[in-house]
N, C-alpha and C positions, 0 to 999 in steps of 0.2 A: 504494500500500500504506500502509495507515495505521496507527501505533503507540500504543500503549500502554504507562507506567510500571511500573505496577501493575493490579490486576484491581481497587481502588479508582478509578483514577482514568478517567476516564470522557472527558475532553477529547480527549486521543488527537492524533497527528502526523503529519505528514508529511516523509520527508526532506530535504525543500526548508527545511525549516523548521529552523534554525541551534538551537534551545536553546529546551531544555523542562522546564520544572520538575515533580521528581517532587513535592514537598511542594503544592504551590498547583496544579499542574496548566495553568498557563499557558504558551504559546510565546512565545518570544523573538527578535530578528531579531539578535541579536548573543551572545558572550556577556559584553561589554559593557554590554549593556542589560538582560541576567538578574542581570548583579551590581547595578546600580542598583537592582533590587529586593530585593535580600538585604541588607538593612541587617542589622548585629549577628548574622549567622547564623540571622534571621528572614525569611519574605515580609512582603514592604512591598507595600501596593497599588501594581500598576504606575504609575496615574496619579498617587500622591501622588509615587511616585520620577519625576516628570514626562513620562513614556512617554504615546504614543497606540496605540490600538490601529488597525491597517491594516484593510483589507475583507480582507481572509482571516482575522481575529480574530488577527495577532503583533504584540505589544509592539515600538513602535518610537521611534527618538529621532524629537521634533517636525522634519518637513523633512527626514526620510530619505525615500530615493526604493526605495519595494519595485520591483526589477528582474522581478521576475514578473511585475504590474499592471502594468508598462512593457511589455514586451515582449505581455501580452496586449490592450492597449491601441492598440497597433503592430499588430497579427493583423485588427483588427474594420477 
């Protein structure tokens, strides 16, 4: 089942996914890592707040291990 912020925002989630920004529309694997990007009560590009984005498109710290991509990595 996938989510929505707003009827603006068009990215949309999934439960699995820890934190999601309604202003920028981006996910986040922490929230942790969604405040890295909220400098001053602003979005910060995730990657200038040093974040990569995972293959499922969430904001991650560099060298976190997504347990999902593990686990379906472990299935193949």
């Amino acid at each position: 089942m996938s989510h929505q912020c707003s009827a603006s925002c068009t990215a949309g989630w999934a439960p699995s996914r820890k934190c999601h920004c309604a202003s920028c529309g981006e996910n986040f694997s922490t929230v942790g890592n969604f405040d890295k990007h909220r400098q001053g009560g602003y979005c910060t590009p995730p990657a200038d707040a040093g974040l990569e984005r995972n293959k499922r498109g969430v904001w991650q710290s560099p060298g976190e291990v997504d347990i999902r991509e593990r686990f379906e990595a472990a299935q193949t």
